[in-house]
Every structure is written in C-alpha cells, then in structure tokens.
mmCIF file of the N, C-alpha and C atoms, coordinates in Angstrom:
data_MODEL
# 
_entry.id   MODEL 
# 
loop_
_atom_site.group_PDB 
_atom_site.id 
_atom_site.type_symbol 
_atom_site.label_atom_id 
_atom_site.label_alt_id 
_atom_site.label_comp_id 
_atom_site.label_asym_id 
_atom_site.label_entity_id 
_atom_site.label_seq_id 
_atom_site.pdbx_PDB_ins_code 
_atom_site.Cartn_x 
_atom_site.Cartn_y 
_atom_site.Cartn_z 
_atom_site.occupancy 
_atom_site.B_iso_or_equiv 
_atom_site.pdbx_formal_charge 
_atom_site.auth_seq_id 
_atom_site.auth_comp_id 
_atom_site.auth_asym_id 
_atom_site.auth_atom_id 
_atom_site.pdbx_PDB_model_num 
ATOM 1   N N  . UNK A 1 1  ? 0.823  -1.185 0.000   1.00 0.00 ? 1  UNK A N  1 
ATOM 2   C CA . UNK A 1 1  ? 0.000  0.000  0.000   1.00 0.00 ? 1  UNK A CA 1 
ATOM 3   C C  . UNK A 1 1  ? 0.878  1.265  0.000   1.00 0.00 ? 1  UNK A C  1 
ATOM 4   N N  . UNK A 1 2  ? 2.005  1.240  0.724   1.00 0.00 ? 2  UNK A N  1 
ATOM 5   C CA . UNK A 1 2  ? 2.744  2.221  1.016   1.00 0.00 ? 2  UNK A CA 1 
ATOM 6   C C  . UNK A 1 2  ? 3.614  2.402  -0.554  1.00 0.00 ? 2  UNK A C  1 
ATOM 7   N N  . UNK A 1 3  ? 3.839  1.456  -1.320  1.00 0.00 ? 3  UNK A N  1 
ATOM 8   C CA . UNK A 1 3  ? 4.725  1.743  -2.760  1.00 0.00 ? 3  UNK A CA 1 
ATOM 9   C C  . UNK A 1 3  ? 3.279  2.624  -3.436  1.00 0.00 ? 3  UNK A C  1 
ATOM 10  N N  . UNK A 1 4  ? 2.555  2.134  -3.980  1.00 0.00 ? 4  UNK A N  1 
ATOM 11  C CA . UNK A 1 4  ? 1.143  2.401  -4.357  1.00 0.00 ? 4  UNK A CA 1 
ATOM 12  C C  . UNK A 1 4  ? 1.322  4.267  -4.101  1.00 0.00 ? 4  UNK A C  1 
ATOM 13  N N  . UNK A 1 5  ? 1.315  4.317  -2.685  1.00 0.00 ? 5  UNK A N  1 
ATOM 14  C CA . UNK A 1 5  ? 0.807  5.913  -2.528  1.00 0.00 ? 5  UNK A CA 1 
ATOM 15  C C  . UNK A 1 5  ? 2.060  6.958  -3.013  1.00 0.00 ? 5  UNK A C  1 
ATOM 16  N N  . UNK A 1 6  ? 3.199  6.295  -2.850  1.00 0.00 ? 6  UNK A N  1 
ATOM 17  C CA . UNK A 1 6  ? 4.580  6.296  -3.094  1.00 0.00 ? 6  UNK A CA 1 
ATOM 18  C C  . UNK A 1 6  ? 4.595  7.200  -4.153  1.00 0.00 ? 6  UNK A C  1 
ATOM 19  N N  . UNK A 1 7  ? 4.097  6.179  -5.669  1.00 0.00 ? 7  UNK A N  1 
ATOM 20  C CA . UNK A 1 7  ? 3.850  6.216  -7.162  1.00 0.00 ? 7  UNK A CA 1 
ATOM 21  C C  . UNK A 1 7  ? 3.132  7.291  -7.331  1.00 0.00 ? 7  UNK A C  1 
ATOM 22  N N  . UNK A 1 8  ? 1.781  7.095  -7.010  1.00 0.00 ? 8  UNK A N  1 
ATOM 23  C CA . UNK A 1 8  ? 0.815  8.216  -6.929  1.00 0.00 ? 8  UNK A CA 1 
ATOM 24  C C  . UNK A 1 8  ? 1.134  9.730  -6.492  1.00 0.00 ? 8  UNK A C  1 
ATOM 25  N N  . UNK A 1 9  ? 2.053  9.608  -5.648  1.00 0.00 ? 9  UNK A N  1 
ATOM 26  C CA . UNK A 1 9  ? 2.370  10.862 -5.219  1.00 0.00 ? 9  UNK A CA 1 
ATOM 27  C C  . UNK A 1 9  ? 3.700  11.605 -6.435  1.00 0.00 ? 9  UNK A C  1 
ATOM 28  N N  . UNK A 1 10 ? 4.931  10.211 -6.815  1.00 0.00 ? 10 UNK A N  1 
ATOM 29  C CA . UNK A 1 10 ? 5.056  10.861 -7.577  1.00 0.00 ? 10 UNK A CA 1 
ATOM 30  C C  . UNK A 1 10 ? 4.406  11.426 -8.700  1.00 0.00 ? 10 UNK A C  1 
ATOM 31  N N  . UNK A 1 11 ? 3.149  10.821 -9.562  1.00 0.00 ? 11 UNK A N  1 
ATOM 32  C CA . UNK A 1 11 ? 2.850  10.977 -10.652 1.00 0.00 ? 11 UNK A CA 1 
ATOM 33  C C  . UNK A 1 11 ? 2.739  12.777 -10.254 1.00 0.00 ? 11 UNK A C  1 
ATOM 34  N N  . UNK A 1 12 ? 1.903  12.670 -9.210  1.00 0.00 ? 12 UNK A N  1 
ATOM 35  C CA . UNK A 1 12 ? 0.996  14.487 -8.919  1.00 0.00 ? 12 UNK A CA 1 
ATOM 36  C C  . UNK A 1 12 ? 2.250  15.597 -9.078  1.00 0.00 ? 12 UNK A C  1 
ATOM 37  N N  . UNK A 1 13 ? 3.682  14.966 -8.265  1.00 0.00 ? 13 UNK A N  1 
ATOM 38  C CA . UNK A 1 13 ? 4.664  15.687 -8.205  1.00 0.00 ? 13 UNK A CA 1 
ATOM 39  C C  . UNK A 1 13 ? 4.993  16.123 -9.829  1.00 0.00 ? 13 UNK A C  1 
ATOM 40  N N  . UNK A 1 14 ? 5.104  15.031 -10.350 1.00 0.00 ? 14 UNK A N  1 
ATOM 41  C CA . UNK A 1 14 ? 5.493  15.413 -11.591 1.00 0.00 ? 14 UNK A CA 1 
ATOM 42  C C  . UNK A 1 14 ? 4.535  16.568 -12.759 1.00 0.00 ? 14 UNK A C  1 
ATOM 43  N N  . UNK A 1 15 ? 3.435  15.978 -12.519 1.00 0.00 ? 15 UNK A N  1 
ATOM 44  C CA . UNK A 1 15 ? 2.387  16.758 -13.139 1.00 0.00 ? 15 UNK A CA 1 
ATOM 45  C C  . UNK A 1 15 ? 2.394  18.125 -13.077 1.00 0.00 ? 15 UNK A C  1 
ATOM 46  N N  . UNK A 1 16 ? 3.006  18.798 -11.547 1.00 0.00 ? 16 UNK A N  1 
ATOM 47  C CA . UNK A 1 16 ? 3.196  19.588 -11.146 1.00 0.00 ? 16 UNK A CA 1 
ATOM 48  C C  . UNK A 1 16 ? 4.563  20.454 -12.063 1.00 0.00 ? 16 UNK A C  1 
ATOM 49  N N  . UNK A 1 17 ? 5.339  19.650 -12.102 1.00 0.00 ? 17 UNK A N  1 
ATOM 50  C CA . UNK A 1 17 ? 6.708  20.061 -12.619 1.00 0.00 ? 17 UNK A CA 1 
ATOM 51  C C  . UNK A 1 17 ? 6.860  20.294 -13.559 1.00 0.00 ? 17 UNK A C  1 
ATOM 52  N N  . UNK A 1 18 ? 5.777  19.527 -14.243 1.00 0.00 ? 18 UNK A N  1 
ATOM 53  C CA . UNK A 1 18 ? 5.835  19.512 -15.934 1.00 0.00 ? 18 UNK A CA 1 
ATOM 54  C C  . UNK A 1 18 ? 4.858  20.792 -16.378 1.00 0.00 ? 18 UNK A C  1 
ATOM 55  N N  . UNK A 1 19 ? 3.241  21.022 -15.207 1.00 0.00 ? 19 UNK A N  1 
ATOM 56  C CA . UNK A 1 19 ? 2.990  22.084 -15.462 1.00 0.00 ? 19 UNK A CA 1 
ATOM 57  C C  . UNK A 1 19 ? 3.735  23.344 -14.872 1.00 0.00 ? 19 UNK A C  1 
ATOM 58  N N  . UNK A 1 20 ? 4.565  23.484 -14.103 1.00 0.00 ? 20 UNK A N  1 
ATOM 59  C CA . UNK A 1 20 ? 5.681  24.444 -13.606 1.00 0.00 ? 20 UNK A CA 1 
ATOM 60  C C  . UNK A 1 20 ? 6.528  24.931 -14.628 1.00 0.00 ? 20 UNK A C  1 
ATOM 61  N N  . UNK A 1 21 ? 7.143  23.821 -15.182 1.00 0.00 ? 21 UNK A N  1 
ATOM 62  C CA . UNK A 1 21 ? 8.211  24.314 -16.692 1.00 0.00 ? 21 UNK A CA 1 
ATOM 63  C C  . UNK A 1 21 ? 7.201  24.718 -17.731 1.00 0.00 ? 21 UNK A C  1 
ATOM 64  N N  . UNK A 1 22 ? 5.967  24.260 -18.418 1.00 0.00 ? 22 UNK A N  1 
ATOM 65  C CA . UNK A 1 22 ? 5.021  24.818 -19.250 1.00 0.00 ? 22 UNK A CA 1 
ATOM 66  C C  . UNK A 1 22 ? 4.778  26.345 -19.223 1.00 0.00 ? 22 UNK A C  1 
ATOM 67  N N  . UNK A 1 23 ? 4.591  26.720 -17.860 1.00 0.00 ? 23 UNK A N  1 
ATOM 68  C CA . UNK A 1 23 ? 4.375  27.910 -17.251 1.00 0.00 ? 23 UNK A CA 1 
ATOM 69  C C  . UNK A 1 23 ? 5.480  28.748 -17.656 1.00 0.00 ? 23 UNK A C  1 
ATOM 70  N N  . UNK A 1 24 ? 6.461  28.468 -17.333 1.00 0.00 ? 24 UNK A N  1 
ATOM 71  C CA . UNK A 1 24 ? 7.917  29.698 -17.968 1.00 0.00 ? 24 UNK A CA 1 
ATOM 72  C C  . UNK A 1 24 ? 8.177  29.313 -19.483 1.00 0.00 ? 24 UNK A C  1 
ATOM 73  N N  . UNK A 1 25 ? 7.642  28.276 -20.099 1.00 0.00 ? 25 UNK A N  1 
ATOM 74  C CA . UNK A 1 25 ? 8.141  27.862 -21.524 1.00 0.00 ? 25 UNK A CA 1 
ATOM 75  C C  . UNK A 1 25 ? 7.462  28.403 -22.173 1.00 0.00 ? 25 UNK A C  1 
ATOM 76  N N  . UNK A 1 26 ? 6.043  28.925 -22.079 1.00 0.00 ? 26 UNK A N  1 
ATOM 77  C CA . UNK A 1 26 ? 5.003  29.277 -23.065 1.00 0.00 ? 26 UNK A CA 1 
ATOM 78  C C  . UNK A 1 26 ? 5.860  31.069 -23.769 1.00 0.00 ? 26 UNK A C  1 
ATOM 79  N N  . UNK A 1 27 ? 6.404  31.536 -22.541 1.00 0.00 ? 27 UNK A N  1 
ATOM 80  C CA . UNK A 1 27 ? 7.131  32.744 -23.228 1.00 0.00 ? 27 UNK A CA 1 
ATOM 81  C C  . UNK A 1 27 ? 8.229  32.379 -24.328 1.00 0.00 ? 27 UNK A C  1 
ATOM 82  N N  . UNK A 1 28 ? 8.811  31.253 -24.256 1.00 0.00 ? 28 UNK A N  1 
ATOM 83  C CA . UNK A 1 28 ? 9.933  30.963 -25.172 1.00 0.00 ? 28 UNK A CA 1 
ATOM 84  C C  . UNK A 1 28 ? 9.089  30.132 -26.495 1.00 0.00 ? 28 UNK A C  1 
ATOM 85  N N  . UNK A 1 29 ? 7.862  29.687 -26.774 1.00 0.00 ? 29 UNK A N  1 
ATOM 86  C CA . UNK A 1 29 ? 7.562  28.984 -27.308 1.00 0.00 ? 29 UNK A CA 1 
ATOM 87  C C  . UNK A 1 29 ? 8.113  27.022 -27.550 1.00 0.00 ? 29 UNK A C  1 
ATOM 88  N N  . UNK A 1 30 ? 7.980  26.762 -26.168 1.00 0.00 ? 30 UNK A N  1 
ATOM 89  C CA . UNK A 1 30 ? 8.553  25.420 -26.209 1.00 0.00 ? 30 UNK A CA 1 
ATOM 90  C C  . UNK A 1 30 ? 7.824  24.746 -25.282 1.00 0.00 ? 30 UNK A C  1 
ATOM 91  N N  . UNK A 1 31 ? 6.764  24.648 -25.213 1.00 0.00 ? 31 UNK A N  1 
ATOM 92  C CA . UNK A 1 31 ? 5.561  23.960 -24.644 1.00 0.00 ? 31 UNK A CA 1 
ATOM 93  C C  . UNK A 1 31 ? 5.911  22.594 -24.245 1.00 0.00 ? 31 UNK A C  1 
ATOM 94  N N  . UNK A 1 32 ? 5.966  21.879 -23.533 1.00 0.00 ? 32 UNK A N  1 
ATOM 95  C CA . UNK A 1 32 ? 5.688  20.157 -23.607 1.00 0.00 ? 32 UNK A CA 1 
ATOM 96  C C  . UNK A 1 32 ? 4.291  19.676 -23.110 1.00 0.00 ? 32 UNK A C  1 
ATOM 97  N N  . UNK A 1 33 ? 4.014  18.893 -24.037 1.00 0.00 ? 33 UNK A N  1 
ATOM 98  C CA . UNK A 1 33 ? 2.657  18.656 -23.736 1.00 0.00 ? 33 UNK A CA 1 
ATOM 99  C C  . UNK A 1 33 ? 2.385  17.568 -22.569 1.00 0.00 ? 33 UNK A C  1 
ATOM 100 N N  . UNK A 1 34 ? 1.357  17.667 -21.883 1.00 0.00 ? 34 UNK A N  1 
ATOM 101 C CA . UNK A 1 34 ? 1.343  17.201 -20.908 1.00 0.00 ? 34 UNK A CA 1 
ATOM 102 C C  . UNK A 1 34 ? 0.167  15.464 -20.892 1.00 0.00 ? 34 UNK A C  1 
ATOM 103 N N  . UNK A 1 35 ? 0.853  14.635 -21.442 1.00 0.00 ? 35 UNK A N  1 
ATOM 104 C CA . UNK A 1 35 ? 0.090  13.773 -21.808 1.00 0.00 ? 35 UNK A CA 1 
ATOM 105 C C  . UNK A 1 35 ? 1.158  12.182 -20.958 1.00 0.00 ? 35 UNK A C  1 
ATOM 106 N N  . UNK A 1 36 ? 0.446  11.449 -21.526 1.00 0.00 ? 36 UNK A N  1 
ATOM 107 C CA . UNK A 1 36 ? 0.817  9.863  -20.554 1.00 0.00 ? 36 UNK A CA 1 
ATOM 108 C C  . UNK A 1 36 ? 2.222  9.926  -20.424 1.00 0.00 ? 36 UNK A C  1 
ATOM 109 N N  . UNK A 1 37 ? 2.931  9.971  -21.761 1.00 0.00 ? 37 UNK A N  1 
ATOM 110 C CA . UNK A 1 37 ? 4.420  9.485  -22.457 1.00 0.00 ? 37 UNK A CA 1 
ATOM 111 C C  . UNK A 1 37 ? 5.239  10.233 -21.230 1.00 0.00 ? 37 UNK A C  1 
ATOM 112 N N  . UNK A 1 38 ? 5.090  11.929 -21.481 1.00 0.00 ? 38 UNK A N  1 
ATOM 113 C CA . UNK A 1 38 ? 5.908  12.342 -20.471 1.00 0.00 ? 38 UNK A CA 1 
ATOM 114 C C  . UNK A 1 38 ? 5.677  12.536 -19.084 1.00 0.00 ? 38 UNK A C  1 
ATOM 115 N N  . UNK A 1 39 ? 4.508  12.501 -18.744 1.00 0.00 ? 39 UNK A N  1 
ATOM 116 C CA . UNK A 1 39 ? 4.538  12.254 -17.434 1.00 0.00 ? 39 UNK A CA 1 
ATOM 117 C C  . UNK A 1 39 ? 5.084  11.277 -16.790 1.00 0.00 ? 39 UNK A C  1 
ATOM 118 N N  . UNK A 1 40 ? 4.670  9.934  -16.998 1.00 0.00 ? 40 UNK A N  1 
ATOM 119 C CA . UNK A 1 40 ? 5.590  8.556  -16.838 1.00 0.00 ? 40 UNK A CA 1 
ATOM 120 C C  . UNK A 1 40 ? 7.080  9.056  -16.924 1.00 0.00 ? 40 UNK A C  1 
ATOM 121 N N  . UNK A 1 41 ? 7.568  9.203  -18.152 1.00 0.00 ? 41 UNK A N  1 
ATOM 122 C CA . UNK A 1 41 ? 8.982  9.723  -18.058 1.00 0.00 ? 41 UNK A CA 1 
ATOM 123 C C  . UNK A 1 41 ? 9.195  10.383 -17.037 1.00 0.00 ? 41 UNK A C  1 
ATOM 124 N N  . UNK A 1 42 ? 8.763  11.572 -17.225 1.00 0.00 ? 42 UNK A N  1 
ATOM 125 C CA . UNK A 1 42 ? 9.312  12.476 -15.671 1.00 0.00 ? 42 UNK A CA 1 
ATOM 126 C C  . UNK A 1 42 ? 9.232  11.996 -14.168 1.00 0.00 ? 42 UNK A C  1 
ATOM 127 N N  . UNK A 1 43 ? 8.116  10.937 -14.179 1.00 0.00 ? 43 UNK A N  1 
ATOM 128 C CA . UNK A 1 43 ? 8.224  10.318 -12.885 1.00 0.00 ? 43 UNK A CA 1 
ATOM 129 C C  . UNK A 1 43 ? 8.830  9.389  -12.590 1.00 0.00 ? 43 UNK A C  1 
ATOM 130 N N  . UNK A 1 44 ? 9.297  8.534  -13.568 1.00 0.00 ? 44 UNK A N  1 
ATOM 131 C CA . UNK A 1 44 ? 10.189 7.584  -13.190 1.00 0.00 ? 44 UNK A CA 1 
ATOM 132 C C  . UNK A 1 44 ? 11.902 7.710  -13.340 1.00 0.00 ? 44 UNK A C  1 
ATOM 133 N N  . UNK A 1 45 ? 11.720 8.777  -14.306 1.00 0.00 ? 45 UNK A N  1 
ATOM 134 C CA . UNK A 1 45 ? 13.206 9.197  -14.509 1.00 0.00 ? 45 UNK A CA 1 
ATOM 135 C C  . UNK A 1 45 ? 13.447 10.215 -13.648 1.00 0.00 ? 45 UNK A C  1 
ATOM 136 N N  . UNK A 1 46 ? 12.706 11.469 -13.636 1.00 0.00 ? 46 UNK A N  1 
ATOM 137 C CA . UNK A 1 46 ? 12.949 12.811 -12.412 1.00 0.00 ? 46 UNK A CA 1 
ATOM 138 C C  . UNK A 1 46 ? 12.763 13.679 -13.333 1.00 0.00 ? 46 UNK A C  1 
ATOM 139 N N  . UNK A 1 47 ? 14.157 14.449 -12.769 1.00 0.00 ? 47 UNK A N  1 
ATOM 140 C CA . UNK A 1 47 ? 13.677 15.914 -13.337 1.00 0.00 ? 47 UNK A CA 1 
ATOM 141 C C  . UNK A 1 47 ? 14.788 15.696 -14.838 1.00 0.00 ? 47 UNK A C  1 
ATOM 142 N N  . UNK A 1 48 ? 16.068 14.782 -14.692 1.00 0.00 ? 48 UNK A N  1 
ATOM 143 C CA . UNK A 1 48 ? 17.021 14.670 -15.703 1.00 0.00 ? 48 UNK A CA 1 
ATOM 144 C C  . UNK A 1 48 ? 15.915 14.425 -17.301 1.00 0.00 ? 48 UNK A C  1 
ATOM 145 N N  . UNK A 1 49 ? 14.553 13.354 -16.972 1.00 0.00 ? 49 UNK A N  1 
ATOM 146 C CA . UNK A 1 49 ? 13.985 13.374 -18.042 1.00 0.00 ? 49 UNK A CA 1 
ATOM 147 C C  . UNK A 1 49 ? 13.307 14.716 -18.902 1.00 0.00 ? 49 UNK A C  1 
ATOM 148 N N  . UNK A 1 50 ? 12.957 15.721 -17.900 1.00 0.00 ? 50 UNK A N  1 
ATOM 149 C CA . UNK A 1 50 ? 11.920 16.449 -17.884 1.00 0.00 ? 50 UNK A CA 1 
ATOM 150 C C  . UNK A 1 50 ? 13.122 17.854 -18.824 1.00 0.00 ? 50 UNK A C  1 
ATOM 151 N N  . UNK A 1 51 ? 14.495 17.672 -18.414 1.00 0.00 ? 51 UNK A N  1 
ATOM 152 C CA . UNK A 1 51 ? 15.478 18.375 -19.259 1.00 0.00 ? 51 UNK A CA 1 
ATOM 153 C C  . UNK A 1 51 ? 16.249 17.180 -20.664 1.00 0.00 ? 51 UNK A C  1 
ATOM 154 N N  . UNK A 1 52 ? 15.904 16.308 -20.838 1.00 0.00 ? 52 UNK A N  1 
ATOM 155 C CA . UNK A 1 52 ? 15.801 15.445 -22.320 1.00 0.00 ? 52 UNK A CA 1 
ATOM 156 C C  . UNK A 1 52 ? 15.063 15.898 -22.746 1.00 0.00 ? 52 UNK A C  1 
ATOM 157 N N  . UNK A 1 53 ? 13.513 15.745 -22.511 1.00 0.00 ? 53 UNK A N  1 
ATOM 158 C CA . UNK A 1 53 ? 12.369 16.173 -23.640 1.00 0.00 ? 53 UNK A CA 1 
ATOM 159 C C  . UNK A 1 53 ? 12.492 17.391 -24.064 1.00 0.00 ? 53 UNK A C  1 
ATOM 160 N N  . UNK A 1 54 ? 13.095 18.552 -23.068 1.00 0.00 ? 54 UNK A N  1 
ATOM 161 C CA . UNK A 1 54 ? 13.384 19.515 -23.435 1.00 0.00 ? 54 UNK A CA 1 
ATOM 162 C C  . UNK A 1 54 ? 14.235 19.947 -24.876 1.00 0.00 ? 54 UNK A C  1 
ATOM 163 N N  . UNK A 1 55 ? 15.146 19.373 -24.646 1.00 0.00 ? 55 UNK A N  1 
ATOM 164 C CA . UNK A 1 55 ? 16.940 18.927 -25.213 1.00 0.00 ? 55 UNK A CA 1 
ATOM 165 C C  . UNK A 1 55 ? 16.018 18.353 -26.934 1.00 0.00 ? 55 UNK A C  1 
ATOM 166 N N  . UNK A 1 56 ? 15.192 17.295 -26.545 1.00 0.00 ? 56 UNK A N  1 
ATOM 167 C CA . UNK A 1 56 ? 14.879 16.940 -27.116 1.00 0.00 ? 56 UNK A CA 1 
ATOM 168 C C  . UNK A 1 56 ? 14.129 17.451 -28.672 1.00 0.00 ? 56 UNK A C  1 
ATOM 169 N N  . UNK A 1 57 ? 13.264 18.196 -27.699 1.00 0.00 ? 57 UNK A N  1 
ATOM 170 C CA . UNK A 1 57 ? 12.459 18.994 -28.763 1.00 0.00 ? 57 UNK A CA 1 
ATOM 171 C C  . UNK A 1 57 ? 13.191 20.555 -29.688 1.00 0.00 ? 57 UNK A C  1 
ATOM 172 N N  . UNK A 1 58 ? 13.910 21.073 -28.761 1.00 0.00 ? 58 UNK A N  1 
ATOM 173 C CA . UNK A 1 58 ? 15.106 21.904 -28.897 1.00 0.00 ? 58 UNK A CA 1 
ATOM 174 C C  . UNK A 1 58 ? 15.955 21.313 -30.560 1.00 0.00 ? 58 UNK A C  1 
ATOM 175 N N  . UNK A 1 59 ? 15.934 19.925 -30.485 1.00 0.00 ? 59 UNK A N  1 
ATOM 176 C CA . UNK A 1 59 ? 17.350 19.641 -31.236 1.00 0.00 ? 59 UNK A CA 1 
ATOM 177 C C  . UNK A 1 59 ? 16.040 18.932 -32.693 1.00 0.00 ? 59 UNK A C  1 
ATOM 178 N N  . UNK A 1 60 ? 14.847 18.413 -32.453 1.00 0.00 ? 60 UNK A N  1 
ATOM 179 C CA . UNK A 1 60 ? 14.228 18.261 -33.017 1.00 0.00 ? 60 UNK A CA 1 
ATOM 180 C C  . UNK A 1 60 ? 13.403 19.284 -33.777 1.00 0.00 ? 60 UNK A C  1 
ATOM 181 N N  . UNK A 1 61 ? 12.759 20.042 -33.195 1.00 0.00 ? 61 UNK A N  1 
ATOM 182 C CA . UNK A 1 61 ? 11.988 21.449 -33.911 1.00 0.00 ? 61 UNK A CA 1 
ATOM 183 C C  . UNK A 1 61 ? 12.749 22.496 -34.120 1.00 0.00 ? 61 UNK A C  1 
# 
C-alpha cells in the first residue's frame, strides 16, 4: 500500500513540474505537452527526463 501511494504521489509531483516548466516555456515557445508518455517519463526518470524532452524537442523542432 505504502509503494502504491509512493507512485501516486510521484505521478501528482510530476504533473506539477511539468505544469511548472510549461508555465515559464510558453514565453519561449517550447511547450511540452502534458500527456501519458511524459509524465511517466518524468516520474520515473525525475527531473534529468523532464530536461531530455526539453533537449529533445530543442534539437528536433
């Protein structure tokens, strides 16, 4: 029960983080959208994922 709430709490954390960086990105035009793929990422990887997708989209668009 205790891993369970664990998870859950990260997902919210992340959700948070991902809408936190959205929030200062919308001035630069570099949005990440906030859907399954990266949330999972950001919660299981941290914050190192949450600066890939970044990196990511940067080197892609």
């Amino acid at each position: 029960m205790k891993k369970l709430f664990d998870i859950i709490k990260r997902v919210i954390i992340s959700g948070f983080l991902l809408y936190g960086y959205n929030l200062i990105a919308v001035n630069f035009n570099m949005i990440l959208p906030i859907n399954f793929i990266t949330l999972l990422s950001i919660t299981f990887l941290g914050a190192p994922a949450l600066l890939a997708l970044v990196l990511f989209k940067i080197l892609i668009l």
